[in-house]
C-alpha positions as a printed NumPy array, in Angstrom:
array([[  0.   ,   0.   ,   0.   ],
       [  1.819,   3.177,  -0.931],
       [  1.848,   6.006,   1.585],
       [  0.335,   9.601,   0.291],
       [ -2.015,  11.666,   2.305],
       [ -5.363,  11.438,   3.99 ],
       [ -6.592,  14.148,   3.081],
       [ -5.061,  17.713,   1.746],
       [ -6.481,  21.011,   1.959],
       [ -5.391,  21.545,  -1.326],
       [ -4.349,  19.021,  -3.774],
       [ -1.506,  20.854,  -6.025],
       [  1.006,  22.62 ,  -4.416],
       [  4.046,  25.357,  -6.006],
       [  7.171,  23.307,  -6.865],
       [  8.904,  25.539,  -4.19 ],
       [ 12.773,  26.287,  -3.718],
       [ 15.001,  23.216,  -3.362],
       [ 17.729,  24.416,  -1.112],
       [ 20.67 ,  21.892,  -0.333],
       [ 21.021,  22.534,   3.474],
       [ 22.793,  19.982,   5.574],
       [ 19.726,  18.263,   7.253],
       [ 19.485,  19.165,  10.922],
       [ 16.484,  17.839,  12.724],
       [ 16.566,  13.994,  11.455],
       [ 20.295,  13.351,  11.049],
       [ 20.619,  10.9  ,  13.892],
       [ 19.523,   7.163,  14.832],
       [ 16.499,   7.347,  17.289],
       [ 15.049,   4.581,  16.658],
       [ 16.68 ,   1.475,  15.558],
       [ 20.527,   0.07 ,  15.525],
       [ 20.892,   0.3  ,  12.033],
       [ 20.053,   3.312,   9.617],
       [ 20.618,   4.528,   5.578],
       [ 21.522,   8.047,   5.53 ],
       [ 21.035,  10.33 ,   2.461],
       [ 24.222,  12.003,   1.16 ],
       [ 22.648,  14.057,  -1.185],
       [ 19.684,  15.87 ,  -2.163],
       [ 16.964,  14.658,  -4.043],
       [ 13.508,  13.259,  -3.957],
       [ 11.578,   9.966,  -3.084],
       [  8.509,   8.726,  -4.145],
       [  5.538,   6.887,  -2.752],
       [  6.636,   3.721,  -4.778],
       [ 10.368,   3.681,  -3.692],
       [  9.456,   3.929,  -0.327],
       [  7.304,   0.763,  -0.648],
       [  9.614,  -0.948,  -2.593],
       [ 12.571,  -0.898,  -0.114],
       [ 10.133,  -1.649,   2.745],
       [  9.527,  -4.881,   0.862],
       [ 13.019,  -5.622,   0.378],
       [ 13.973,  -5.226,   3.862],
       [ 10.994,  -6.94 ,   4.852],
       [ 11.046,  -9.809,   2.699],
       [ 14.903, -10.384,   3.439],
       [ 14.635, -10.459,   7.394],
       [ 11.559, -12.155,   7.063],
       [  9.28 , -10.231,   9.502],
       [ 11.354, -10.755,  12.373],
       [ 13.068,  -7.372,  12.717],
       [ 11.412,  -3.825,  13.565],
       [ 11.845,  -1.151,  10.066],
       [ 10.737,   2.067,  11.205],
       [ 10.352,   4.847,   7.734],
       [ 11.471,   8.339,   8.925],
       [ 10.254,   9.77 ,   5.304],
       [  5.952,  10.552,   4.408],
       [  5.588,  11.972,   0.519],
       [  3.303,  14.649,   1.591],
       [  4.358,  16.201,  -1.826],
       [  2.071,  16.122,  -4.621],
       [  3.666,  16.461,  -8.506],
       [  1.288,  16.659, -11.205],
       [  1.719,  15.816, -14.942],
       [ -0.257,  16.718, -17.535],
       [ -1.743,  13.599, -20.116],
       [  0.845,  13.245, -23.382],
       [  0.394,  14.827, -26.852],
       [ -2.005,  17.589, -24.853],
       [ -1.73 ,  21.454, -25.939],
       [ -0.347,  24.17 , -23.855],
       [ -2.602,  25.715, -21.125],
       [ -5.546,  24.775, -19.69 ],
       [ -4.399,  24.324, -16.362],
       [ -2.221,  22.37 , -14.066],
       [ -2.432,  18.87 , -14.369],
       [ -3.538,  16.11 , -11.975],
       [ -1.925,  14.826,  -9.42 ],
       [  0.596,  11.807, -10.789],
       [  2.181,  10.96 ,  -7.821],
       [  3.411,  11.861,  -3.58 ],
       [  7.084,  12.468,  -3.095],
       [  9.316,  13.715,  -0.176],
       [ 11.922,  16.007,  -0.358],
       [ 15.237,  15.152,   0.726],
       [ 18.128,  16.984,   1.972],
       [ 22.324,  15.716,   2.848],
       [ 21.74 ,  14.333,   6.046],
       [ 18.543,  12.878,   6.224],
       [ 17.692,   9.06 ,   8.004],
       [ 15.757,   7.566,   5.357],
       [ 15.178,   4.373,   6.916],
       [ 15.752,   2.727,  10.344],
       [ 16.175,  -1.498,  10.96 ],
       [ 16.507,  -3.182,  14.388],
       [ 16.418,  -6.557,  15.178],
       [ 19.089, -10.056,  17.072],
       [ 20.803, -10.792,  13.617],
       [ 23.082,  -7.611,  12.647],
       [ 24.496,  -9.471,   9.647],
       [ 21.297, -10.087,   8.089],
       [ 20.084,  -6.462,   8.946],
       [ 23.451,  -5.005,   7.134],
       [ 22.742,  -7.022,   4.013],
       [ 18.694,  -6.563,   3.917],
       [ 20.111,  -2.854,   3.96 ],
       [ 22.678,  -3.459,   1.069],
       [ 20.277,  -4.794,  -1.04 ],
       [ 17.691,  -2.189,  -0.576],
       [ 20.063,   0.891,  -1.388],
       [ 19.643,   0.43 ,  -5.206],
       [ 16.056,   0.923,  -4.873],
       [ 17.397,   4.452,  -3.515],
       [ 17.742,   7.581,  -6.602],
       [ 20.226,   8.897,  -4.524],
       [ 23.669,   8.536,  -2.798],
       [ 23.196,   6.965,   0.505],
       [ 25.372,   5.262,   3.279],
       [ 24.746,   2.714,   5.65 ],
       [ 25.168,   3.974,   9.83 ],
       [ 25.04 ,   2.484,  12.848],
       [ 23.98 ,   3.475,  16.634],
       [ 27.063,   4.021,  18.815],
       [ 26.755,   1.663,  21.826],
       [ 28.109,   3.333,  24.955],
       [ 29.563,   0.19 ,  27.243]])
């Protein structure tokens, strides 16, 4: 089920400025042991999202906790093909989320760190952007 918003007050929205700001509020681990960590900017959809969800699911079959620390709450229209200029915006295509340097994408915990780090590995390709795998400091 891909993620995209209950309800919006209004369904198109500007395309806004894209600065490239270091990320400051989610650059750190809160939830799990393991995290992927965006190195650049870009954007995510709805469907990428899902997809590495699945991945990581399907590859630690169930029995470890993913938490998703991105929501598209952006909506990009398109407008049908071979259609003239004007007329109006076009509908909604799909939800994406804005990304900046920084960012924790996604966040794994679970007994088997091996599996975790490869369930992670092969769910970074599903990723259009750099990323890097990081892990929680333990404090002994």
């Amino acid at each position: 089920m891909l993620l995209r918003p209950n309800r919006t007050k209004f369904n198109k929205s500007f395309k806004g400025k894209r600065n490239s700001k270091y990320e400051i509020k989610a650059n750190e681990l809160k939830f799990g042991i393991y995290g992927i960590q965006a190195l650049e900017k870009g954007r995510i959809t709805a469907r990428q999202i899902e997809s590495v969800r699945r991945t990581i699911a399907g590859l630690t079959k169930r029995k470890s906790k993913v938490w998703i620390r991105v929501y598209p709450s952006r909506p990009i229209t398109k407008k049908p093909a071979e259609v003239r200029m004007g007329k109006g915006k076009g509908n909604v295509s799909f939800w994406v989320c804005n990304i900046n340097p920084g960012r924790i994408l996604f966040e794994i915990a679970g007994n088997d760190h091996l599996l975790l780090q490869i369930a992670l590995i092969r769910a970074i390709p599903k990723i259009p952007f750099k990323v890097r795998i990081i892990k929680r400091i333990t404090k002994v």
